[in-house]
N, C-alpha and C positions, 0 to 999 in steps of 0.2 A: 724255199719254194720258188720256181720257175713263173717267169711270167706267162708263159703259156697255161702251167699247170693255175696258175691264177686266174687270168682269162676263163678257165675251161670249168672252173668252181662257179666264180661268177655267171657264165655263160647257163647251166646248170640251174643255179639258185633264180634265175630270172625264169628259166623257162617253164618250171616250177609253178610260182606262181603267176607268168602270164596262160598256163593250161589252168588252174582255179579259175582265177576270171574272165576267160572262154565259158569255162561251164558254168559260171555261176553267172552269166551273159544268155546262156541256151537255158540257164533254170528263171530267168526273169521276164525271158520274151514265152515260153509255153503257157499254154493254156488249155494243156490236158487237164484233168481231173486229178490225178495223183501227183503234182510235180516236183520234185524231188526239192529238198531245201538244204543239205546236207552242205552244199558247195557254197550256198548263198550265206549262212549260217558261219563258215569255215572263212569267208574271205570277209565275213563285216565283221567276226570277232577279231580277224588280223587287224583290221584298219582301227577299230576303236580301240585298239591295246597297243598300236603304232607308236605312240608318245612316249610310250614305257618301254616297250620291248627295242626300241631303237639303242635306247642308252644299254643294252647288255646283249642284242644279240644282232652279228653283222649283216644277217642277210635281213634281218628288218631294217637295217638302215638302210642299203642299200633300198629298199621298197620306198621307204621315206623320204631319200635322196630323189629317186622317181618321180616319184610323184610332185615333190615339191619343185623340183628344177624344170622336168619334162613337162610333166603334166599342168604345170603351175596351180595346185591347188594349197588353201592355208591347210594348218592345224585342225581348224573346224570344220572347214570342208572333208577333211578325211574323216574325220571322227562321226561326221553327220552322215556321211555316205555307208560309214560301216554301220551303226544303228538303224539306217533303213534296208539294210541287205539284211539284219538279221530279224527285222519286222518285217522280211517277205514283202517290201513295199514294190508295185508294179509299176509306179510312176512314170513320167515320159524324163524328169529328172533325174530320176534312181540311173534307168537305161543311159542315160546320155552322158552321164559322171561314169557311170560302171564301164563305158566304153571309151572314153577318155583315159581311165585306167590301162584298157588293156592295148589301146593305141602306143601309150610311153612305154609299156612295158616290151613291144612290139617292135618300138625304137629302139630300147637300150640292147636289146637283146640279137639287132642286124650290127650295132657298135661294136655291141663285145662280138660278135661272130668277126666281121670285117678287121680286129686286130688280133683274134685267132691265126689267122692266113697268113 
């Protein structure tokens, strides 16, 4: 494999998940009546199975890698963040980690664009 074609996986696999945690950022700040949980649900069962799924699947590490280098959060911070994404919690905590998330994810993903080029 090329390192382009490498690049352009990774580029992919990030942009992937920084689109979840967009929506699952638009599903924590609404306050319609119906608001969708699907996303919120989909990105905190990621983060509480992160631990696990790192050691067998790459583009979880890669999220892992994220978070823990960009983002600098532990272990429990991630696992705590996914369990209140999938308690629908509204908190101004919940918000402010969820958006730290999608900030490093934000990062890696102008990195990997920038050695696309």
């Amino acid at each position: 494999m090329s390192w382009s074609a490498l690049n352009a996986d990774l580029y992919e696999q990030i942009r992937r998940y920084a689109e979840l945690t967009d929506r699952a950022l638009i599903d924590l700040r609404s306050e319609g009546d119906e608001p969708r949980h699907a996303d919120l649900e989909s990105l905190g069962k990621l983060l509480t199975e992160l631990e696990t799924l790192r050691r067998q699947d790459l583009s979880a590490r890669l999220v892992w890698v994220v978070l823990r280098d960009s983002a600098r959060m532990t272990p429990q911070e991630i696992a705590g963040l996914g369990a209140s994404l999938m308690r629908v919690e509204r908190k101004p905590a919940v918000v402010i980690a969820t958006e730290k998330l999608a900030q490093a994810l934000a990062r890696e993903q102008a990195i990997v664009k920038s050695r696309m080029r």
